[in-house]
Structure formats: C-alpha cells, structure tokens
TIVEXGU-737345 format. One record per residue (C-alpha): x, y, z. Coordinates in steps of 0.001 Angstrom, whole numbers, padded with zeros to 6 digits, always signed. Example, Ala and Ser with C-alpha at 12.3 -4.5 7.8 and 13.67 -1.06 7.14 Angstrom:
2
+012300-004500+007800+013670-001060+007140
END
This chain:
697
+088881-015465+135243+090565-018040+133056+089875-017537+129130+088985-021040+126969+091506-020991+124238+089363-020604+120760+091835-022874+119074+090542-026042+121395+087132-025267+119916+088217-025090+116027+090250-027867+116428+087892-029849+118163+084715-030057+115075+083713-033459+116496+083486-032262+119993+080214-029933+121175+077919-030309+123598+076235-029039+127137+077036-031244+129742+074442-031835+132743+073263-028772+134588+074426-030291+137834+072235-028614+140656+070828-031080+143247+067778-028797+143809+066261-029476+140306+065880-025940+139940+067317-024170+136565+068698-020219+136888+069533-019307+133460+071931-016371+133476+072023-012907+131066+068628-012427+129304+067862-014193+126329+064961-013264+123569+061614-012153+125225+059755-015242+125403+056559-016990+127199+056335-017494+131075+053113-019047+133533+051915-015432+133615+051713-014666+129472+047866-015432+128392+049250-017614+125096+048446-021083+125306+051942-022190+125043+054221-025173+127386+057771-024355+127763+060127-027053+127834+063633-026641+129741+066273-028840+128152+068612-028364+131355+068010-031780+132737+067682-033316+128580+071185-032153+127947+072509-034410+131146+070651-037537+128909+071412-039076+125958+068243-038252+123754+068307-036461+121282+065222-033223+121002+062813-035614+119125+062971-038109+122432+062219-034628+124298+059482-033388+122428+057807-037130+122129+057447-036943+125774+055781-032813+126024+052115-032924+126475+049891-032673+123289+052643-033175+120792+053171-036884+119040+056161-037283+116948+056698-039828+114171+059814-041249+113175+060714-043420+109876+063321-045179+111415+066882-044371+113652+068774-040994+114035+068507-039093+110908+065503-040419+109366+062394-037803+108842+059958-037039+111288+056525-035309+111831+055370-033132+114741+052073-033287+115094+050120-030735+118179+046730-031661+118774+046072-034137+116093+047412-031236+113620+050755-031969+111305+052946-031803+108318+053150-027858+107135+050621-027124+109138+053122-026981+112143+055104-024285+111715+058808-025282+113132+060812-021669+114035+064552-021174+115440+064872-018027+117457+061292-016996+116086+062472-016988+112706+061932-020352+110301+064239-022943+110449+064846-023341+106446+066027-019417+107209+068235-020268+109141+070419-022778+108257+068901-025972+109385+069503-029120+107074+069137-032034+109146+065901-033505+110094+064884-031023+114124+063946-034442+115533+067782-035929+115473+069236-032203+116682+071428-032559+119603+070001-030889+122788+073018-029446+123881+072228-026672+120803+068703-025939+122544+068120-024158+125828+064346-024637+125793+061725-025349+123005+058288-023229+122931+055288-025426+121712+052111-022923+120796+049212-025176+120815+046652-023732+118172+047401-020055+118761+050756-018685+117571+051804-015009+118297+052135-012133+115033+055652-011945+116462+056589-015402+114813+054741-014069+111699+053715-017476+110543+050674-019462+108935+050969-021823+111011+047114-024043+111087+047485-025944+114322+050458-024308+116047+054215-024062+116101+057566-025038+117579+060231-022295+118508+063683-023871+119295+065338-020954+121627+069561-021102+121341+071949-021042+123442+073001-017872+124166+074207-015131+126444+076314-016295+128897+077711-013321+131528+081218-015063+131264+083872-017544+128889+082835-020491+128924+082830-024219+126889+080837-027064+126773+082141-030478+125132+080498-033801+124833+080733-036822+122986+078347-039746+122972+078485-043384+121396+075955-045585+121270+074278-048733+120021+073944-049279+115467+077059-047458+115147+076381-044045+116615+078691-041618+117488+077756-037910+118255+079681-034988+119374+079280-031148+119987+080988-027734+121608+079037-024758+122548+080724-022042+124469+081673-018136+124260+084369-016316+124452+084210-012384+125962+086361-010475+123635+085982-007384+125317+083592-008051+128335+083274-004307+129767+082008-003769+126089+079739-006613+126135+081647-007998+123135+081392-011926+122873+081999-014214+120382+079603-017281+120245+080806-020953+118505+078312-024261+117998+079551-027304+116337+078625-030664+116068+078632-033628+114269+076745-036794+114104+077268-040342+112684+075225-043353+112628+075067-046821+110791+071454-047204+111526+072178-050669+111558+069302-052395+114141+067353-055360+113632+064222-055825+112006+061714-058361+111157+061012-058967+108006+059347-061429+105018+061811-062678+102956+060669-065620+100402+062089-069296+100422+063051-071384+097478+059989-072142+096801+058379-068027+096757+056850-068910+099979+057036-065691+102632+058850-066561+105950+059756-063571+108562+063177-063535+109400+065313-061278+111402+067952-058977+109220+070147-056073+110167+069415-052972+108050+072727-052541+105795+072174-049237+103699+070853-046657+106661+073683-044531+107274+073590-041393+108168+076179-038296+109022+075305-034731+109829+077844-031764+110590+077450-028160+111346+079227-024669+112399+078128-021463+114003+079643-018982+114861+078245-015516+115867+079896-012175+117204+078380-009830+119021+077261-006693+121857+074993-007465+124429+074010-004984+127177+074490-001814+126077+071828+000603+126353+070859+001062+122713+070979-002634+122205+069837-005480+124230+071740-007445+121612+073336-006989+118244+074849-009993+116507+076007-011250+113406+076263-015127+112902+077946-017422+109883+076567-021050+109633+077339-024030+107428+075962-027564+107661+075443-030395+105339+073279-034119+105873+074245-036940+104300+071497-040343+104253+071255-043533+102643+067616-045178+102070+066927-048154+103396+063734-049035+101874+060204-047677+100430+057465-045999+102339+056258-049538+104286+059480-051026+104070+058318-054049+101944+060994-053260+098955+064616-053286+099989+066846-050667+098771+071029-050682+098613+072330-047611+096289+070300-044649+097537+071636-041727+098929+070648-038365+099684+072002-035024+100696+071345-031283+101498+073325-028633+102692+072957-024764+103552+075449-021792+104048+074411-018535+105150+074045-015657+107784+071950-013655+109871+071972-010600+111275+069894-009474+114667+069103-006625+116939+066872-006320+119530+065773-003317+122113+062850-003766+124478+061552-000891+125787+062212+000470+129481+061263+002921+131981+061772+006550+130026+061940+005192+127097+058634+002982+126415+059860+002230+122494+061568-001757+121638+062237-003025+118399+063767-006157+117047+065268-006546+113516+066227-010121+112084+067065-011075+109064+068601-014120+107231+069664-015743+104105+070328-018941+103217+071775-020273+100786+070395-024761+099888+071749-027124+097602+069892-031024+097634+070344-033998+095915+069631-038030+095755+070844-040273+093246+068924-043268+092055+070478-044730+089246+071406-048334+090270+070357-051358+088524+071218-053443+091396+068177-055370+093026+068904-056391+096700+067538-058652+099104+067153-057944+102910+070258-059991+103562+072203-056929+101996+072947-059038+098846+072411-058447+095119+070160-060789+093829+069874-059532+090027+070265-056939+087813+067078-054878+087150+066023-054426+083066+066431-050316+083699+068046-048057+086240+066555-047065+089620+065616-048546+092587+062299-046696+092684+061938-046726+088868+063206-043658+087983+066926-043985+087243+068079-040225+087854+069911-037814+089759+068958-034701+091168+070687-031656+091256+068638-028773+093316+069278-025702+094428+067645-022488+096314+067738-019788+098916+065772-019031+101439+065740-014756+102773+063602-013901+105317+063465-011279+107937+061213-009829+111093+060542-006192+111928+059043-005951+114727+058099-002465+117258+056904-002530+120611+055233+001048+122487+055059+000055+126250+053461+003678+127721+053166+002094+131025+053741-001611+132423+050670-002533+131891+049918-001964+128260+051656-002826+125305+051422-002578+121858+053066-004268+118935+053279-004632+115230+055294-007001+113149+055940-007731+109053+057735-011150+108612+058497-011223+104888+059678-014749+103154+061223-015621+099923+062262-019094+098543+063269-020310+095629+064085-023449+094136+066033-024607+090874+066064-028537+090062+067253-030664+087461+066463-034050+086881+069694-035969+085161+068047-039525+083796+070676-042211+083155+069057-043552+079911+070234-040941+076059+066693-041555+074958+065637-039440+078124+065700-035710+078244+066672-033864+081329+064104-031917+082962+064554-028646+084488+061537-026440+086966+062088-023274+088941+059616-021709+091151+059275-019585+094083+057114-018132+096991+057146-014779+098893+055260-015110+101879+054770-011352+104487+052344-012259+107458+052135-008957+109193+050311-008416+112672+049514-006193+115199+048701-006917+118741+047696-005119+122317+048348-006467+125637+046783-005393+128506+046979-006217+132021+044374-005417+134762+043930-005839+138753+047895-005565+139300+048529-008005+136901+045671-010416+137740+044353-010233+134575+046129-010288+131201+044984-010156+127816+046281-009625+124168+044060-009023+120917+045773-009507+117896+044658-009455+114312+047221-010953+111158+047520-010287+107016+048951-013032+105078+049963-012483+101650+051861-014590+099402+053073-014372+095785+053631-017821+094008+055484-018611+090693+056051-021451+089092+055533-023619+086102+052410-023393+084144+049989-025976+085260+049607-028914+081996+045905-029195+083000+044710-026053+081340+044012-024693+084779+044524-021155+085632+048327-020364+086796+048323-019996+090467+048166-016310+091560+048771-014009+094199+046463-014353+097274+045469-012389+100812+044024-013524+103812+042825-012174+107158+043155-014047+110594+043120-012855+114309+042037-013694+117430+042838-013333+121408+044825-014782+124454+042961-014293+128196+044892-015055+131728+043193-014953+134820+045182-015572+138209+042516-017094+140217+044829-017607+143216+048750-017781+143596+050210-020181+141014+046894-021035+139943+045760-019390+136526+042862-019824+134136+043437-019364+130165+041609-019291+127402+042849-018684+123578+041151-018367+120139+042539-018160+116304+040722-017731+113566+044167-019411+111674+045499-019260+107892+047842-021654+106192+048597-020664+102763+049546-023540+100259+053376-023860+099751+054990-024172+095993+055276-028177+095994+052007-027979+096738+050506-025642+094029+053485-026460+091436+054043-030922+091941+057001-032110+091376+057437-032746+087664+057124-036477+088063+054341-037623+089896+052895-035075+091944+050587-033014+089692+050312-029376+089867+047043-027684+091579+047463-024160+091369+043833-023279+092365+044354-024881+095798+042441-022688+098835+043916-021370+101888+043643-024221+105159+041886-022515+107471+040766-023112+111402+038632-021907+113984+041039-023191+117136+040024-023154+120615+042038-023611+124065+040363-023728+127568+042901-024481+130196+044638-024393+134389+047916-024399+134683+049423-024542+137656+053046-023100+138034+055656-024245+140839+053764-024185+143504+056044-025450+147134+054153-027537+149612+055010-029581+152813+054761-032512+150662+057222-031128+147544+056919-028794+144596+053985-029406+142423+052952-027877+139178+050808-029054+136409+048005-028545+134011+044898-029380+132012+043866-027857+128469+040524-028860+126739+040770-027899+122835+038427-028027+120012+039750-027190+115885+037347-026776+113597+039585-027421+109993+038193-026479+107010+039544-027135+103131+041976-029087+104428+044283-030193+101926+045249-034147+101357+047810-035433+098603+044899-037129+096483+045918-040612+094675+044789-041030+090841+045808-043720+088130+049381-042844+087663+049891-039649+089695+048879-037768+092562+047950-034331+093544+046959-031802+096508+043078-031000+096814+041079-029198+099044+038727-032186+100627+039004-032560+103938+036605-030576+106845+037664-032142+110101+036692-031059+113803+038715-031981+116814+038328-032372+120245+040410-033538+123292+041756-033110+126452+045540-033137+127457+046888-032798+131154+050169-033390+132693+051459-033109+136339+055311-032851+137841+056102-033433+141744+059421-032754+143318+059875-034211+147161+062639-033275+149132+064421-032175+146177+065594-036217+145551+062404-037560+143426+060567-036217+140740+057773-037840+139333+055873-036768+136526+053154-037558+133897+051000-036315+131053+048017-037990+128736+046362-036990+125262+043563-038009+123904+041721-036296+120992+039222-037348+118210+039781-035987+114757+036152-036717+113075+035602-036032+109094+032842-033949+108538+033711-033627+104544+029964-034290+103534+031095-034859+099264+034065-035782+097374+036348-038506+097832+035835-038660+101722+031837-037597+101501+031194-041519+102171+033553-041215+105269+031530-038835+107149+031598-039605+110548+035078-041444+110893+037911-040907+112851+040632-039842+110708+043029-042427+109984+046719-043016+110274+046668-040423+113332+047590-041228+116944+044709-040370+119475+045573-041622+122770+049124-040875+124003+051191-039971+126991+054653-040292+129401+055910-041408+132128+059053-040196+134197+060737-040715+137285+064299-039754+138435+065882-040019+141698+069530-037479+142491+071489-037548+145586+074743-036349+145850+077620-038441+147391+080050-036148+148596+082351-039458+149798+082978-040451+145865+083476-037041+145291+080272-036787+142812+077962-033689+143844+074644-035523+142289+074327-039433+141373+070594-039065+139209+068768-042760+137657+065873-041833+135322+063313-043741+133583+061393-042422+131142+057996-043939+129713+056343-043856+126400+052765-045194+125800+050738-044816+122746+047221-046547+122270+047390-048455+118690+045492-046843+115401+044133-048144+112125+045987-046750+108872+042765-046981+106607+039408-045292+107729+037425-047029+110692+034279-047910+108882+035849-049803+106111+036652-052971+106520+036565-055628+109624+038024-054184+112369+040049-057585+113433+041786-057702+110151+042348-054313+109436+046119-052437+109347+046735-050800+112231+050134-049470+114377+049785-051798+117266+049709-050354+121187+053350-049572+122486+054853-049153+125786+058483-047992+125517+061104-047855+128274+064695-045203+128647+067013-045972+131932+069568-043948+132724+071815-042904+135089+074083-039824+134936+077100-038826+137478+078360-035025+137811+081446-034153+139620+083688-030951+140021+080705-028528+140547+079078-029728+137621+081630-029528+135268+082417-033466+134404+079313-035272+133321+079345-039305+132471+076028-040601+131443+075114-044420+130517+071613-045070+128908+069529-047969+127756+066964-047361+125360+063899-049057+124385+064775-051167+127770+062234-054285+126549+063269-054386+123472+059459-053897+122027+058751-053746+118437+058190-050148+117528+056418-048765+114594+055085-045030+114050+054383-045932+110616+052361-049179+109356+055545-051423+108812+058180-049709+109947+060124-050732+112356+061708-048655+115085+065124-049517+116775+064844-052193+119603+067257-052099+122567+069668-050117+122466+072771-048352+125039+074141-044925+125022+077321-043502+126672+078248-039971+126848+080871-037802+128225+081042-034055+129412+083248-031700+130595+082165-027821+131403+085401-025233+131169+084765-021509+132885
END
C-alpha cells in the first residue's frame, strides 16, 4: 500500500477536493462506518442526499440542496453572498443548520453553507418538520445536518481545482493518512479555498443627463469574495471501546465586498466585510452491541469568532464603478463606522443509548449551548462616541426517546419528548420593558414506519416544536433594531404523512421515489416589525401550512437516470389582530410556493479512449413567480413580484484510471435567464465551469 506524503497536502492549501465517484453502475458503497444516521427503514421524516455523483459536478452544496425535494434556497447574488434555506415554506432561524449533529457556528463554519464546496460533504440530512433529541435543537420547521467526510479503511487524497466564469477559482484536498493502521490510528486533513470576482452582468436604471431612468447593462465591480479553511483531525477508530475517538483543529476566515443595498437600487464601492473562527472539538462515540447493549457519544466544541465591516467611505458611486461625488458625511449606508466584534461559541452533546435487545432502544441526550458576543462600533466623526454591547445565550435542549420495532422489523416507531431552556443576557432594554429572563419549554412528539410491502413504506411524524428567541432578537442591535426582551417562544404543531419508496430493481430499471403531504400550524411567529426610524422583533404572525411534495428517480440499464420532484405549499395568515389582523386570509408574501427539478444524465464507459465512464447531465430548476407584498393589496397586474424562472446546468464529466482522474466542463444558467430570488436582485446569467481531479490511494 503506497502512503500519500502529508507534505503534498500542507503544501498544497489551494488544492482540496473529492473527485467523481467513478462507478458506471450509479450505485454508491461508502466504506468504514460513519456517525449513526437515517436510512428508508428509520420512521423520521427525513431525505438523505448522497453527494457522490455532486462532487463529480461543479456546483457548489447550495446548487445541491436547491434541487432536494421540499427545500427552496435563496441567494443574494454569486458565490459567497448569503442565503436562506427554507423546508416547507419554513426559514431563517427557524431552520436549524447542524455539522456532524452539532451546530455549525460550533464548529467552525464562517462562510455562508450555501457556497461550501461538496467535496467537504459526504451526504446532507434534511428533517422536514420533525428533528430528532439527538441534534438537541429548537429547530421550528426542521433542520439540515451536513455529515463529513470521514473514515476511510485506507491512505488516501483527494485534490481538485475548479475555475470558472466572474473570476472564480476554487480548490480543495481531503484525504487521510493511517498512522498506525493495526491501531486504527488516522490522521484526517480538509482544506480549501475559494475566490471569486462576482463580476456578472446585470441590468440596471441608471439616469441620463437629463435625471431621466434608462436600464442599461453594467458589470458588478465591488463583489469579491475569498474564503479559506483548515482541518485537521487525529484519531482511533475501531477499537472495541470506541467506535471513534478524535480530536480536530480548524481555522477559517471569509472575506466579502458589498455590492449594493437590500434591492440593489443604491450602488455601493468601499464595503467590506469579514469573519473568521479558530477552534476545536473533541468526539467519542460507542454504539452499543451484542453483550454489551450500552452506546454513548460525547461531543464537544469551542469556537472561538471575530467579525467585522467597515463603512466609512464618503465616496458615492455610480453603477459604471465610478465616483460620482463626495457624500456630506461618511458611510455608504449612512452610518460611517467600523465594527470590531468578537465571541465564542461552546457547545457540546451527551448522549446514552440502552439497546436490551434489537428491537428496542432507548435514548437520552443534553445538548448545552453558550454564545457570546462583544461589539464595538468605531464612528469616523470626534463628535461621535463609540458604542460598546455584550450579551449572551445558553441554550440545553435535553430529550429522551424510545424506539421500538414490531413484526420483525415491519413496524417501527420512536416517542420522544424534549426540555428547552435558555438563559439570555444582555443590555437593558431603553423602553422601560422588563429585562429579558430565563425561560423553559416543553415539546415532543412521535415518528411511525410501516413496511407495507418490500421497498414500499408508509410514515407518519408529529412535533409539537419550540424555537426559543435568539439574543439579536431579544437584545437589537444598538442602531436600528430595537430590543424586545418579552418576545414568546415560536411554536408549531407539524405534521408529515408520507410513501417512500426505496431502490426498488425492475425489468424496466431501478426506481425509487416518494410523496409527503404536510400541514404546520405556526403560532407567535415572530416578524422584524418596521416603525418610524427603527425596527424590532414581535410576536404577530399565526400562519398554517399545507402542501404536498413528491419526487421520483429511474435508473435503466445502469446508462440513464432520470429524475424529478415538485412542491407546492400555501402558507395562509390566520393572525386575526395586530399589524397583519387586516391580512387574514392571505398567502404570505415574499415566499416561494410552487417549486421543483429536473435531471437527466446519461454514463457509458469507453474503454477505447481509455475513460471507464463518459457522463452528460442536465439539471433543471423551475420556480412559479411570487408577489413580495401581501396578495390582497394592491392590483395584482402591477404589483412586485419575483417573476417565473426556468434555469438550465449542462455538464459533462470524464473519469479515467479507475476513477482516480476526473475532468469536468459545465455551463450554468445554459439560457442565460434573468434570475432573481429576491425582488431586484439579480442572479448570475450564463456562466462555464472547469474542474480537475485526481484521487491518490
């Protein structure tokens, strides 16, 4: 067995990454066990995505997770910009995003999850409404666990770099290295690195000489964007008082410029942005086994953040990347300061597992939380003092759960019941109101799978689900976000009736699928709340949603897959006073409702170029257009709205050498359609993609 060098990896930052997983059959074996997760026969209402075939393309996760069934993701612009997740219509905080099962702030993620390269992720988890006690979250309408890459039986290296269209040049390594392999020692090293100018076209209105609005195209000029990271863990895996124990360093820092304001109508040229996080983590894990029916897994984290922007230019520039005058004050956005943050983030999950006999189990788990933040706002101006706030929030969601199975295995269920507490401190609220204070709440509910036939399985899932308000929320911001410490718990009654159908073979190919109906009824939902000068969280919202998602995937002759999925959900406001009383009735606003994907991809190998699989995909995005304001309001020809949007990816990706040497080209947004998740904002257009592979053993 040849041994990878571990210099080639440090000296290599810029190079890290997967390359395809090169197997003709479109089947994925994953060796050496990773962390227990979900499979076709577990009763949680939960779709597992495998990046194998992802890691072969040149997407990054958000283009995977746009195209999963139920989930919609929204970008602000290119690579780098932020995104929201949204699962059923639900968003924001109240999807909880996780990284190994613990959350991602933990562990050392700075850069927005969307622009992630794949090659880090060997499958992504998406609970839809019900989330287990093992994640130990309050999450409202469900989560998103990012599993690693991790245990491989043997040394190995991936490398990849990528370049692409707008200046964009990405590059990682992933690989191990068995120290001492009859020990199970291993040593485990991620690195990547990202760049991007961000610089696509856009339409825009730019005024004449005479103040008159034409739209012209422009090339965005202050979008750039650069991410790096390191991790490096070390390691037993194997033995029999240890599944695995690990200990693992990480470091990573993002760097972005800002193009513009929220609906890209005021140009920006000076602002920049940063945040970076060191840390470490420690884990263990022991499931239980046959004479000894006792498991437990210990993580814990800390993280050390520091954050910043810097808006003190007087410069204002036009959309032609010029400076057209010199504002009176300093700031771009009016407030002509810096900021100077920092924070940690510790957080940990014990959890025990008493498995008498195969077919029960029982578990507890206590997920404890703190973060804290420390900011200072610098102005530029003497006659301005600087402004300094602190606060902080320990969260423990604790749980306890029994699954039981029934008629060999037919039958599966798990009850489960979760405590939330949190402790919040902070500034004293300006308003006279009541500083916020400690607070408990009780949540629970249960997962049921029923095999009807072979590959064919019924589920339903419940939660009675708890999000607790986080400190920006209860605290502001010091500027304009006013503090609310009275804010109530989010809470949801959430509902999942579904088939799935796992890989079932036929004469006519491999076919699996499935089809979910889902109700959440949200109450005290809150909504950042406009007033004169400021704004602030409230409690006003009661919404109820219903929809149906279903998706199918069909292999033939191991050479053509086909596959597709739709959502479609309606979000209705039931609030019957306050600010949204007199939209009782409405479809809530600004929220995608009818979405889905498209894919095909044909692989053959040819054996006479030497290339074990040639593969073209295509990859189709559709989402049904949506008004920004409330439906009622308003004509309904003249109103703001994202329009309708079909999207197009073609690739094609060669493998050679057993799958070790991967060369993929890519064409994004193939018809160049305008693109817009956000009223005004403009997506990139067309756009190509080239990246390069190589797999060492």
């Amino acid at each position: 067995m040849r041994r990878w060098p571990l210099a080639l990896a440090l000296a290599a930052p810029g190079l890290l990454a997967r390359p395809a997983a090169g197997d003709p059959t479109d089947t994925v074996t994953v060796l050496g066990a990773r962390a227990p997760g979900p499979d076709a026969r577990d009763p949680e209402a939960v779709q597992v995505v495998d990046t194998a075939e992802a890691q072969t393309e040149a997407g990054d996760l958000g283009a995977v997770l746009d195209r999963a069934q139920g989930v919609s993701l929204r970008r602000t612009g290119g690579l780098g910009a932020r995104s929201t997740f949204a699962i059923h219509g639900l968003s924001e905080k109240r999807v909880r995003l996780f990284i190994d099962g613990l959350p991602a702030d933990a562990m050392g993620l700075s850069q927005d999850p969307a622009s992630l390269p794949v090659q880090l992720i060997e499958a992504v988890e998406i609970y839809k409404g019900v989330v287990p006690i093992r994640f130990g979250g309050d999450a409202l309408g469900g989560a998103l666990n990012l599993v690693t890459r991790r245990d491989w039986p043997e040394d190995h290296l991936d490398l990849s770099v990528q370049a692409g269209a707008f200046g964009t040049l990405r590059s990682s390594a992933v690989g191990r290295l068995m120290l001492a392999p009859d020990a199970g020692l291993f040593l485990d090293l991620e690195v990547f690195q990202d760049q991007t100018d961000n610089d696509y076209p856009v339409q825009v209105l730019i005024p004449d000489a005479q103040g008159r609005p034409g739209e012209e195209t422009v090339r965005r000029f202050h979008d750039a964007y650069a991410a790096r990271g390191l991790t490096a863990t070390v390691g037993v895996t194997g033995r029999r008082w240890a599944d695995r124990l690990a200990l693992t360093v990480f470091g990573n820092r993002a760097d972005k410029d800002l193009q513009h304001s929220v609906t890209m109508s005021v140009p920006y040229g000076d602002i920049t942005q940063r945040e970076a996080r060191v840390g470490a983590r420690v884990h263990y894990r022991r499931a239980p086994r046959p004479g000894s029916p006792w498991g437990a897994e210990v993580l814990a984290s800390h993280a050390q953040l520091e954050q910043g922007w810097a808006d003190v230019s007087q410069n204002q520039w036009s959309w032609r990347g010029e400076v057209v005058r010199a504002r009176p004050f300093p700031g771009e956005r009016g407030r002509g300061e810096r900021l100077e943050g920092t924070g940690h983030v510790t957080a940990g999950r014990l959890g025990l597992s008493w498995a008498p006999q195969p077919a029960h189990r029982l578990e507890v788990s206590a997920t404890p939380q703190l973060s804290a933040v420390d900011r200072r706002f610098v102005p530029v101006a003497a006659n301005r003092k600087v402004r300094e706030e602190a606060f902080s929030l320990l969260k423990v969601v604790s749980g306890v759960s029994w699954r039981a199975e029934a008629w060999g295995g037919r039958l599966a269920n798990d009850l489960f019941g979760k405590h939330y507490h949190a402790r919040p401190e902070g500034p004293p609220p300006a308003t006279g109101e009541a500083p916020a204070v400690r607070r408990h709440a009780y949540g629970g509910g249960d997962a049921l799978r029923f095999t009807l036939v072979d590959h064919l399985h019924l589920k339903a899932a419940y939660e009675w689900a708890v999000r607790l308000p986080d400190p920006r929320e209860l605290f502001g911001d010091g500027v304009l976000l006013e503090a609310t410490p009275g804010l109530k718990d989010e809470r949801s009654h959430n509902l999942n009736l579904g088939l799935e159908l796992t890989r079932m073979r036929t004469p006519l190919g491999a076919l699996e699928g499935s089809a979910h109906l889902f109700q959440r009824w949200t109450r005290d939902l809150i909504i950042l709340v406009p007033t004169l000068d400021t704004a602030r969280y409230q409690n006003v919202a009661d919404v109820d949603t219903r929809g149906v998602e279903a998706g199918v995937r069909w292999t033939v002759a191991q050479a053509l897959t086909l596959s597709a999925n739709g959502t479609w959900l309606r979000a209705v406001n039931e609030s019957d006073n306050g600010q949204f009383g007199r939209f009782r009735g409405d479809r809530m606003p600004n929220q995608p409702y009818l979405f889905g994907a498209l894919g095909a991809a044909v692989h053959q190998p040819l054996p006479a170029l030497g290339l074990d699989r040639v593969r073209l995909y295509w990859h189709g995005r559709y989402v049904h257009e949506y008004f920004l304001f409330w439906e009622s309001q308003g004509r309904r020809d003249t109103k703001l709205k994202v329009p309708t949007q079909l999207t197009h990816d073609l690739g094609l990706t060669l493998t050679a050498a057993r799958g070790r040497l991967l060369a993929t080209a890519e064409v994004q947004n193939l018809t160049d359609t305008q693109r817009f998740d956000s009223v005004g904002v403009q997506l990139p257009g067309r756009g190509w993609q080239l990246k390069l592979g190589v797999s060492l053993d």
